[in-house]
C-alpha angles and dihedrals in degrees: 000000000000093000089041083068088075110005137065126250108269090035084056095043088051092051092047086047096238131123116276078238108066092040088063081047095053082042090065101039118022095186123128113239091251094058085047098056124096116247104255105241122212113291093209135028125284104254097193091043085108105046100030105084091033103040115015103050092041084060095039086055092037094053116014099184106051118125113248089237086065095051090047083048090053090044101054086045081060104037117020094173094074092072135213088281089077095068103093088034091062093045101050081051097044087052087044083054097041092046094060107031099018110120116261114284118222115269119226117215117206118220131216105226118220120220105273099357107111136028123176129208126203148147128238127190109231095185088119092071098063098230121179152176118224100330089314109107111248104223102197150125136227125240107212126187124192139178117234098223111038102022099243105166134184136178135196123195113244129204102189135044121287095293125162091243073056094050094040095052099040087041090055103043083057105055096045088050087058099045092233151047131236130223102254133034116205127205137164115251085291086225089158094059082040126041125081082051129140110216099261095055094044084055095051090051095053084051100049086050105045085050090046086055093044092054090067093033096248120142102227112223125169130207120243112287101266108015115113100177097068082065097054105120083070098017087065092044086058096071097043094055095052094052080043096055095035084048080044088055105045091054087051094053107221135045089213126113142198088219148345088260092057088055094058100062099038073062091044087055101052089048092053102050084049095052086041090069086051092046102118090043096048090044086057090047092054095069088056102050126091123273116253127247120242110263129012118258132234111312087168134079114227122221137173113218132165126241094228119193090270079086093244140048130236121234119173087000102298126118111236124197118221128169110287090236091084095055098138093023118120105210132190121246133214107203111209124163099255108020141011134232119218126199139174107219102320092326113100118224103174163339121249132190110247118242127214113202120240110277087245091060096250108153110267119209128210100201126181106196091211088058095067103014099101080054099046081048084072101041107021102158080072081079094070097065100020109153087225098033096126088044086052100065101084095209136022093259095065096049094057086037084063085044101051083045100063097038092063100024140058114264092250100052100038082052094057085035089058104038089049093052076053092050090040092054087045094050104045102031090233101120088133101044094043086052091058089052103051092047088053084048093058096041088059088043104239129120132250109291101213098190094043087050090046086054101041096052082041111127100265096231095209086072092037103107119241098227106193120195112204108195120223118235112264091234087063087081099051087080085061092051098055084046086050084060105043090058100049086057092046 
């Protein structure tokens, strides 16, 4: 057609290299051979011709969302006679309809993330994975946190549910791992730190986390309820650092842990060798991060509770031990999410293990034998109905001792037995060597000897030093008296 401009058609034809014939056919028709064809029509007959229309639409409006299987099952309930063969055929024909008369679907609209602008904070369950301690499973989530920008990521292992004690300490050890903080800090709707509460508590925790994000000069800002994928730039993470950790498991060989601490670096590891491949991008985010203040803020809830006579105080509905000696004391509390602190006005007394109640709500209690065991001395048969008595035995081998106690025993004398084995592992500091005595003892068969264990935890006194005081001469002091003297006159 370009030659045609200026030639004839033949000379055209020639300089296109096709015949002088089919450039006077292209002269009477210029139509390409695809606008010249004939639309195919269908070789066999419509079987839904018939139902289509009648059936099928009235189902798709009445129920949007149904899946195009359920509406070929309903039609061959109706209509046996259409077949099996019909299937593909209805769902090529149900997109075609939706496509044209389906409601609007929901646009995402992808964002261009500036250098130290945005970090998101989430949780994620990791109860898929099997983890636990030894042997126990570990039910627990993940805090991650992830820049926007560069990708920096960091987890912390939680014990309890998404609470805001849970946001502020993973929040923090971030930041101070990264050296910075950035302008915005993103959430979800935080509906687990913040349901089932009444409206002046809902207030105080907004509070407590705006002023958690203004001590580090971050404007807080949170996604739609509901809406995941405004989160994506952590949501998808998500999913990422749990195949990462279960690939992390298998190769290890086992889920199991010596201790939660050991966990938590096995966490911290993983973490690292996945920020290591962002190391040049997350270098470049960090000059342009905040600086950080110069200490970290509350991560803790406070509370004030009262030792009552029970020798211990409840707090979320779990029963905590603490020394006798602070019955009547009301102590202050700092709540973390996997220990308390306890203090008596600003002096700290201990540390305590932090208790989740039962799922179904059923009291929890977090019991230290040495804390009650000079009292139990005295009443020991207290020990056979004691509301905490499996939570007492600090390991597994005292508790089938005290089994294997009352099964052959009287009660009374399997309870002094037992509280004097607990005394026993307190006095003398053996509690895992006693433990592994005990446990030789019930695989042989025999019962606690009381007397050969006493012997055998008894201060070697060979070992024991042989202090001797040698007392200076009286007369020795009268020196310091005539000193004494000579510098009052001076």
């Amino acid at each position: 057609m370009k030659y045609r401009q200026t030639d004839s058609p033949p000379v055209a034809a020639a300089k296109a290299s096709f015949s002088t014939s089919t450039a006077y056919r292209i002269e009477q028709d210029r139509r390409l051979p695809s606008q010249k064809k004939a639309p195919r029509g269908r070789r066999r007959p419509d079987p839904l011709a018939r139902v289509f229309e009648t059936e099928i639409v009235p189902m798709l409006k009445a129920a949007p969302g149904v899946r195009p299987v359920t509406i070929f099952e309903e039609l061959l309930r109706r209509h046996p006679e259409l077949g099996a063969g019909i299937r593909r055929t209805l769902e090529r024909r149900i997109r075609a309809w939706r496509a044209i008369h389906d409601e609007e679907q929901e646009v995402i609209f992808r964002q261009t993330h500036e250098p130290g602008q945005r970090g998101l904070s989430d949780f994620t369950d990791m109860g898929e994975l099997g983890v636990t301690i030894a042997g126990v499973p570990l039910d627990h989530r993940l805090y991650h946190f992830r820049l926007a920008y560069s990708g920096f990521e960091h987890a912390h292992v939680v014990l309890g549910g998404e609470s805001f004690i849970a946001l502020a300490e993973g929040l923090q050890n971030a930041l101070w791992s990264l050296g910075g903080a950035p302008r915005e800090h993103r959430t979800d709707s935080l509906s687990a730190a913040f349901c089932n509460l009444d409206r002046d508590a809902k207030d105080d925790l907004t509070r407590r986390y705006e002023n958690l994000c203004a001590h580090y000069g971050m404007r807080p800002s949170r996604n739609n309820r509901g809406i995941a994928h405004e989160n994506g730039a952590i949501e998808s993470s998500h999913g990422h650092l749990k195949r990462a950790v279960g690939d992390a498991l298998l190769l290890r060989g086992t889920a199991d842990f010596d201790d939660l601490a050991a966990y938590r670096g096995f966490i911290d590891e993983i973490v690292s060798r996945r920020n290591a491949r962002n190391a040049k991008r997350i270098d470049s985010e960090r000059t342009a991060l905040q600086d950080l203040p110069d200490r970290r803020t509350s991560d803790y809830e406070e509370v004030i509770v009262h030792v009552t006579s029970s020798g211990g105080f409840t707090l979320r509905k779990v029963f905590y031990t603490v020394p006798s000696r602070l019955i009547g004391h009301r102590l202050r509390v700092r709540l973390y999410d996997d220990h308390l602190d306890v203090f008596v006005g600003g002096t700290h007394l201990l540390t305590l293990p932090r208790g989740r109640p039962h799922p179904n709500g059923k009291h929890d209690q977090v019991v230290d034998y040495r804390h009650v065991i000079h009292s139990l001395r005295r009443k020991p048969m207290a020990l056979l109905n004691l509301v905490y008595r499996d939570q007492l035995f600090p390991r597994e081998a005292y508790r089938r001792a005290f089994d294997v106690l009352r099964k052959r025993l009287p009660d009374k004398k399997a309870c002094r037995i037992m509280v004097d084995l607990l005394a026993l592992a307190h006095e003398r500091g053996c509690e895992a060597e006693l433990a592994d005595q005990l446990t030789a003892d019930l695989n042989d068969g025999r019962l606690p000897d009381l007397n050969r264990l006493r012997t055998h935890f008894a201060p070697d006194p060979a070992q024991m030093p042989n202090v001797v005081v040698r007392l200076a001469p009286l007369a020795t002091y009268e020196c310091l008296i005539g000193t004494a003297e000579i510098g009052g006159a001076a």
